[in-house]
C-alpha positions as CSV (number, residue, x, y, z in Angstrom):
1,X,-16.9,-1.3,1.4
2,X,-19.1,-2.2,4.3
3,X,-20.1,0.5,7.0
4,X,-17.5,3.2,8.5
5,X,-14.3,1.8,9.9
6,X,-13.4,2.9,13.6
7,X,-11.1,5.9,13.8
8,X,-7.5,5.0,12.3
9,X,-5.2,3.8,15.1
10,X,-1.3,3.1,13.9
11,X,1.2,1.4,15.8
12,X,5.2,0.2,15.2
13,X,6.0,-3.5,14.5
14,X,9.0,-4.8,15.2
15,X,10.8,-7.9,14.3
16,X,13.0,-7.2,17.1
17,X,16.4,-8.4,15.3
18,X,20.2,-8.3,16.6
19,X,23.5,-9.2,15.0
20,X,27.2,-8.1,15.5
21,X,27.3,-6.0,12.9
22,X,29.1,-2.4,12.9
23,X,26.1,-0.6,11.6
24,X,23.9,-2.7,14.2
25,X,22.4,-0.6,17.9
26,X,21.4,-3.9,18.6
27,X,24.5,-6.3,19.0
28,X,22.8,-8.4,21.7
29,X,19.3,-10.1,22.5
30,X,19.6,-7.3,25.3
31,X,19.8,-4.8,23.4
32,X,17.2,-5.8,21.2
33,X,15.1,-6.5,24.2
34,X,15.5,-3.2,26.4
35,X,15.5,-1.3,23.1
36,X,11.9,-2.5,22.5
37,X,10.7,-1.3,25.8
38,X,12.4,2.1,25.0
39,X,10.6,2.6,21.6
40,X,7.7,1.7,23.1
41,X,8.1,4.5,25.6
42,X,8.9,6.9,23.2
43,X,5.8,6.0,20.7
44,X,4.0,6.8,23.5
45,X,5.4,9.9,23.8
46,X,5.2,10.9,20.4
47,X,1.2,10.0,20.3
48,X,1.6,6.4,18.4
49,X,-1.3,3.9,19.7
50,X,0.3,0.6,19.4
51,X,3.2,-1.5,19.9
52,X,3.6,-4.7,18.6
53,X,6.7,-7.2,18.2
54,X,7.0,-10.2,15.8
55,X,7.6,-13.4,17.8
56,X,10.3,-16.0,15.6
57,X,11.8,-19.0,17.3
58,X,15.4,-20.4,16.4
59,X,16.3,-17.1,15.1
60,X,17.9,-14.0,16.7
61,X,14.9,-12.3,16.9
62,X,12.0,-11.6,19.8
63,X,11.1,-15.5,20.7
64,X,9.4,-15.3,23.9
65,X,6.7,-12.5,23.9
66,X,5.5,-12.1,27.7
67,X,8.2,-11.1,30.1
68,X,8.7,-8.4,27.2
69,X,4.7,-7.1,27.0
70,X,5.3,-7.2,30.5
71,X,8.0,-5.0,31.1
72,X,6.8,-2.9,28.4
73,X,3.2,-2.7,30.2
74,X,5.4,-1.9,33.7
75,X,6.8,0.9,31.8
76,X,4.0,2.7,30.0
77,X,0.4,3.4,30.8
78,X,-1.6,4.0,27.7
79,X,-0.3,2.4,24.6
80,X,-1.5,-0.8,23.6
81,X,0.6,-3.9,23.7
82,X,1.0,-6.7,21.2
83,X,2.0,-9.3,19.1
84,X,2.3,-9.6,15.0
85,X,2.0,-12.9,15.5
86,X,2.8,-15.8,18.0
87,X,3.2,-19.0,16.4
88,X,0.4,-21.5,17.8
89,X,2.1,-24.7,17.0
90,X,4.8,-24.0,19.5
91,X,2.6,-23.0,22.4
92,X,1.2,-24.5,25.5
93,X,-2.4,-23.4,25.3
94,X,-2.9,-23.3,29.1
95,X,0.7,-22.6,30.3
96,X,0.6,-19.1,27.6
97,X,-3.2,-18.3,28.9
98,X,-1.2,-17.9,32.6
99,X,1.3,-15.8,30.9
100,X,-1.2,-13.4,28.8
101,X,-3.2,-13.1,31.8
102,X,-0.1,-12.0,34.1
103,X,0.9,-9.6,31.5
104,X,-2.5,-8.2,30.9
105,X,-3.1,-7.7,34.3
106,X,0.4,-5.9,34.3
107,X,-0.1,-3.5,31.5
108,X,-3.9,-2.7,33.2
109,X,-5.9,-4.6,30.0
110,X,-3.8,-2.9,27.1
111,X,-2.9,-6.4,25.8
112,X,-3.4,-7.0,21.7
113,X,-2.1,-10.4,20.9
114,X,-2.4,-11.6,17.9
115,X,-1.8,-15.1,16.6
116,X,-1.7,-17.6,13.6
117,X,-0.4,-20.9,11.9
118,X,3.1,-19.1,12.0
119,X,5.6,-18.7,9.0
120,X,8.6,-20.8,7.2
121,X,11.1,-21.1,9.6
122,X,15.2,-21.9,10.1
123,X,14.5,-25.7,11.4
124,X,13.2,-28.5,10.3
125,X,10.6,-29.2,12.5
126,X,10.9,-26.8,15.4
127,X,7.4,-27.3,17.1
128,X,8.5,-30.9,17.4
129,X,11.5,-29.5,19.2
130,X,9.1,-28.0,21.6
131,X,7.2,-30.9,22.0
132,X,4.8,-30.8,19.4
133,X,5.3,-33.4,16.9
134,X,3.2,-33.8,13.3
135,X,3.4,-30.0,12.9
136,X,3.9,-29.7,9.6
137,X,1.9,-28.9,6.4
138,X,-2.2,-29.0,6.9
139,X,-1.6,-31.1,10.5
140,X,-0.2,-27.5,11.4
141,X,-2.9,-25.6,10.9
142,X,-4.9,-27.8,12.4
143,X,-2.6,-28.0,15.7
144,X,-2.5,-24.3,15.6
145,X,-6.4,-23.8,15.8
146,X,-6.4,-26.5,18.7
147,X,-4.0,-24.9,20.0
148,X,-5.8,-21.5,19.9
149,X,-9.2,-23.5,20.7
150,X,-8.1,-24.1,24.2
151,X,-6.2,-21.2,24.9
152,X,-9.2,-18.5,23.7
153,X,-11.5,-20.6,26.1
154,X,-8.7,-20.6,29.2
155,X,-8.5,-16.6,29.1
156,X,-12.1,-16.6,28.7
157,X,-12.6,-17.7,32.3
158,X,-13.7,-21.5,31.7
159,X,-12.8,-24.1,33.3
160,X,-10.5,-26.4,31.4
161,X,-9.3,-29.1,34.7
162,X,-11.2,-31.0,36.9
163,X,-10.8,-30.4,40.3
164,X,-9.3,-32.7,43.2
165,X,-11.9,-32.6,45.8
166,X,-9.9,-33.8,48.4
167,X,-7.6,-30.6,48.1
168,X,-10.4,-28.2,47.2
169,X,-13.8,-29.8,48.5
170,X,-15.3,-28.8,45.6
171,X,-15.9,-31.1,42.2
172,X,-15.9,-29.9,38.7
173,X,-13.9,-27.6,36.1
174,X,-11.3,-25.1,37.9
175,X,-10.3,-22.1,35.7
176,X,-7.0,-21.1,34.9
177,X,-5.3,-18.1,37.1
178,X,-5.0,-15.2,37.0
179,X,-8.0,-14.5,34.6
180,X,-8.0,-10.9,32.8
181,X,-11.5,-9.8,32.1
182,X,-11.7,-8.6,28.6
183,X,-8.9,-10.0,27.2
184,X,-10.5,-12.6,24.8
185,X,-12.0,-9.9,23.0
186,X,-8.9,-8.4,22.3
187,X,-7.7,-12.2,20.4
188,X,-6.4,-11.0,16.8
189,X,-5.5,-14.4,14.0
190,X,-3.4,-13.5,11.5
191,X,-5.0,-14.4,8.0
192,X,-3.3,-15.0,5.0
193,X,-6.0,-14.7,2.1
194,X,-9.4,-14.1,1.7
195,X,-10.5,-17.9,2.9
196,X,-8.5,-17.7,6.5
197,X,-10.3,-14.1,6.6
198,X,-13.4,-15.8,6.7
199,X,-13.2,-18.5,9.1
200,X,-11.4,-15.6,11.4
201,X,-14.8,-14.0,11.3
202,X,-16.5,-17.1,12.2
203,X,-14.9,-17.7,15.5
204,X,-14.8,-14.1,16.2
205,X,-11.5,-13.1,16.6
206,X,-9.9,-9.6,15.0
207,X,-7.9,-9.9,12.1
208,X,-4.4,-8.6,10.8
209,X,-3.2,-8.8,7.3
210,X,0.4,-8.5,6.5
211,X,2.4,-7.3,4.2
212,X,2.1,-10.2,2.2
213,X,-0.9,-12.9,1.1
214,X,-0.4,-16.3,0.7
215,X,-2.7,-16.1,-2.9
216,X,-2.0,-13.9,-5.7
217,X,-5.3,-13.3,-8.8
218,X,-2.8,-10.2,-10.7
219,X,-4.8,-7.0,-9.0
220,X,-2.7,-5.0,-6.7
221,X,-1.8,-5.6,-3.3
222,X,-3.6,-2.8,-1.6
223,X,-6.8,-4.6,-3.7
224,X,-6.6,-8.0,-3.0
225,X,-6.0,-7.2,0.7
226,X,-9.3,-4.7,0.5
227,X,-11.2,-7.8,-0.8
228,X,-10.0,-9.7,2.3
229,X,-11.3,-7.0,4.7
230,X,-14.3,-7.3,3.0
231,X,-14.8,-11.3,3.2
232,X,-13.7,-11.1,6.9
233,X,-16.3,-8.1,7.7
234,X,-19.4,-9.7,5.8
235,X,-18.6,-13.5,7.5
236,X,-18.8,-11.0,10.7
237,X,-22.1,-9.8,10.2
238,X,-23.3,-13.2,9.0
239,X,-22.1,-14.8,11.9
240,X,-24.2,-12.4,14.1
241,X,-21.5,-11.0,16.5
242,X,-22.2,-8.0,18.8
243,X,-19.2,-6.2,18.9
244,X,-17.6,-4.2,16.6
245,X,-14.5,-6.1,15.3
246,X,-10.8,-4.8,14.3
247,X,-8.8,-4.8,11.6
248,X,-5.2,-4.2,10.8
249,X,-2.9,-3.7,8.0
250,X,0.9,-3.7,7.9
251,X,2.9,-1.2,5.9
252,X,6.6,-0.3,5.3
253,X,6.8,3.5,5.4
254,X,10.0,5.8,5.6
255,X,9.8,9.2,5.2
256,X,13.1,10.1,3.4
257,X,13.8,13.6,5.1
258,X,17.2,13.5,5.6
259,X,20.8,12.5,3.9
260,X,20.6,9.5,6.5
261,X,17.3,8.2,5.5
262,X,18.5,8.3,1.9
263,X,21.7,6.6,2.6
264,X,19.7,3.6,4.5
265,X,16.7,3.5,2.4
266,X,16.8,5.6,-0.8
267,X,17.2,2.6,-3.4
268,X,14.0,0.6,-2.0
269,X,11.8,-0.3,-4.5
270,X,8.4,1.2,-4.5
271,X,6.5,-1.3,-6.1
272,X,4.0,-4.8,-5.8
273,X,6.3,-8.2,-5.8
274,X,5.2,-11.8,-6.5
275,X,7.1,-15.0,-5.4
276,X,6.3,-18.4,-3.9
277,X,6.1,-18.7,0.0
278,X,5.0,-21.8,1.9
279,X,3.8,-23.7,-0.8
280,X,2.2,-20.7,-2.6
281,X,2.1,-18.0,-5.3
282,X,2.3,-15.0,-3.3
283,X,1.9,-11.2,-3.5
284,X,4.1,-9.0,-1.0
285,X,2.9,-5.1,-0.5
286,X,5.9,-2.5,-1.6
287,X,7.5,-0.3,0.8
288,X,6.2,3.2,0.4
289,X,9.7,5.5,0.5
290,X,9.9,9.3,-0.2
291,X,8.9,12.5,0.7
292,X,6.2,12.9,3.7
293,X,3.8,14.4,1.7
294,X,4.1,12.0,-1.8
295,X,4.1,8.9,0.7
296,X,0.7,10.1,2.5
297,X,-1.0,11.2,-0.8
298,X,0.0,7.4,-1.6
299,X,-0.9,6.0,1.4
300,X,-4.2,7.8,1.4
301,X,-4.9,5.7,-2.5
302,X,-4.3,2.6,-0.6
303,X,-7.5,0.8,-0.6
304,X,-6.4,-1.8,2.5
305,X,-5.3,1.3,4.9
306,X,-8.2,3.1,4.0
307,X,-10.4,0.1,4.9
308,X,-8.8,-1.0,8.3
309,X,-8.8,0.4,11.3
310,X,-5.3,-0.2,12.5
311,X,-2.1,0.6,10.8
312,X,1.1,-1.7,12.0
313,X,4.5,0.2,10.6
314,X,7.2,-2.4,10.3
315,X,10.5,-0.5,11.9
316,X,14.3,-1.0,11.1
317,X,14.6,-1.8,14.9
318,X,18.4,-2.4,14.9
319,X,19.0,1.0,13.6
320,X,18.2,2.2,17.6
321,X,15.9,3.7,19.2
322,X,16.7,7.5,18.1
323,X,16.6,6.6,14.6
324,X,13.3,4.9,14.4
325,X,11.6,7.0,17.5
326,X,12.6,9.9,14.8
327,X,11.0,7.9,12.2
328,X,7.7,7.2,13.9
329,X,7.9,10.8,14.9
330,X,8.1,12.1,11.3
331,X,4.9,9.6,10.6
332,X,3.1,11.2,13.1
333,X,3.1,14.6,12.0
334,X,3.6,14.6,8.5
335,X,1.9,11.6,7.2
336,X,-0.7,10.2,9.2
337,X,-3.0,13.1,9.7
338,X,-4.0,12.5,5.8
339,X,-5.0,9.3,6.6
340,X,-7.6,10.2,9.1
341,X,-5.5,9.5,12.0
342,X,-5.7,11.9,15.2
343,X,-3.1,11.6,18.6
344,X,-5.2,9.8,21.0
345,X,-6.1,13.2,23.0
346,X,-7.5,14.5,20.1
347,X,-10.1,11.5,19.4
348,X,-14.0,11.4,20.4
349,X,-14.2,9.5,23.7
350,X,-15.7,7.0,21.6
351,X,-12.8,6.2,20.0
């Protein structure tokens, strides 16, 4: 493995679901909403670095990521902000560079957005709905990295329209407002195999990894996703950039420490699964369940969390906000130390 990762950071992920349901805290889109900024609150509380919500249109789940990040940012003041992933079909690359901007600006630079092709959805052609036609299959990806083309070079500060001199008395490219410096660093694509991995290196951006890959070669999942990290960190230093890039994994982890945890999660399977998703054969990471000290020794064997620097832990968001602010709490004391992991107060400044 190349060179020493940057001190572990872990944050929650959260699909941000809601149905009627009588075991459901989260009935309604506002609950799932205003329960979001809560957690958030409390990670922050609790130590957690990171929280970051799963953006899914046509479904009822989090859709429309900014006026969330915002109101999170409005209502904390050190954790970072983000999203696991925004679907770049369905986006209007100059219209969301106003909105990241805002929300940046809001949460004083905290922003972490990350972004990507996007993921089988409910409808047939729901970019098209948005008014994005020819969206499907490889003309996708390729309207996704247009997409994300534009948009990295709006929030960068360039100017993407030409100017009316007669309004402005001035002639050439205006820039979109309100610009947030630093923010295009902070540009994560979400990468499904080893090949995405590398052309994410080569324009620069940070990369997650889910809990799935869209390619399967029989190793486990904790080593294929390893040997991703490792494509995506040597295209890095081929490519020649400056800064020190990021990385970050995405686990399911539940401490079982009480009768409830068992009841909700005591039959999950602990163990590597391999189906077809999108067109491919695909390996999805197990869900580590159990004791806090069994699931950290095995956490610390896992060659993907060992390699990246951030950790993003998938929450049961419509079991409330006491349940999973418990649940992160748990993670934070009892699991994550072994990992490497430190609160943020307890980190060298350089961290």
């Amino acid at each position: 493995m190349s060179g020493p990762r940057e001190e572990l950071r872990i944050g929650f992920l959260s699909f941000g679901h809601w149905q009627r349901a009588e075991w459901s805290r989260t009935p309604t889109a506002a609950d799932a909403l205003l329960q979001t900024i809560e957690l958030a609150q409390a990670a922050e509380e609790i130590g957690i670095d990171g929280a970051f919500v799963r953006v899914h249109h046509f479904a009822r789940q989090l859709g429309s990521p900014f006026p969330l990040l915002a109101a999170m940012g409005a209502r904390t003041s050190r954790i970072e902000l983000g999203t696991a992933v925004i679907d770049m079909r369905y986006e209007n690359p100059l219209y969301m560079a106003e909105d990241a901007g805002a929300a940046d600006l809001i949460a004083g630079g905290r922003l972490q957005l990350g972004i990507s092709r996007g993921s089988p959805e409910p409808v047939l052609d729901g970019p098209e709905a948005f008014g994005f036609p020819d969206a499907q299959g490889d003309a996708g990806g390729r309207l996704a990295r247009a997409h994300t083309e534009l948009f990295r070079r709006a929030i960068a500060g360039e100017g993407v329209a030409q100017a009316d001199p007669a309004h402005t008395g001035i002639s050439g490219l205006l820039p979109i407002q309100p610009f947030s410096e630093g923010l295009s660093d902070r540009i994560w694509w979400g990468a499904g195999g080893r090949e995405s991995a590398r052309w994410v290196a080569q324009q620069g951006m940070n990369m997650m990894s889910s809990t799935l890959l869209l390619e399967d070669t029989g190793v486990p999942f904790d080593e294929l996703q390893a040997e991703q990290i490792e494509a995506y960190r040597e295209s890095w230093r081929e490519a020649g950039w400056e800064r020190t890039p990021r990385v970050s994994v995405s686990r399911s982890v539940i401490p079982i420490t009480s009768d409830l945890d068992r009841l909700y999660f005591g039959r999950d399977e602990n163990r590597d699964q391999v189906g077809h998703l999108d067109g491919h054969t695909s390996r999805f990471g197990r869900t580590y369940t159990g004791e806090p000290d069994v699931i950290a020794a095995e956490l610390a064997r896992d060659r993907a969390v060992q390699a990246a620097d951030t950790l993003l832990l998938t929450v049961p968001n419509q079991l409330g906000v006491e349940y999973n602010a418990h649940l992160l709490g748990t993670i934070a004391r009892d699991v994550a130390p072994a990992l490497g992991w430190r609160a943020k107060g307890e980190r060298s400044s350089t961290a």
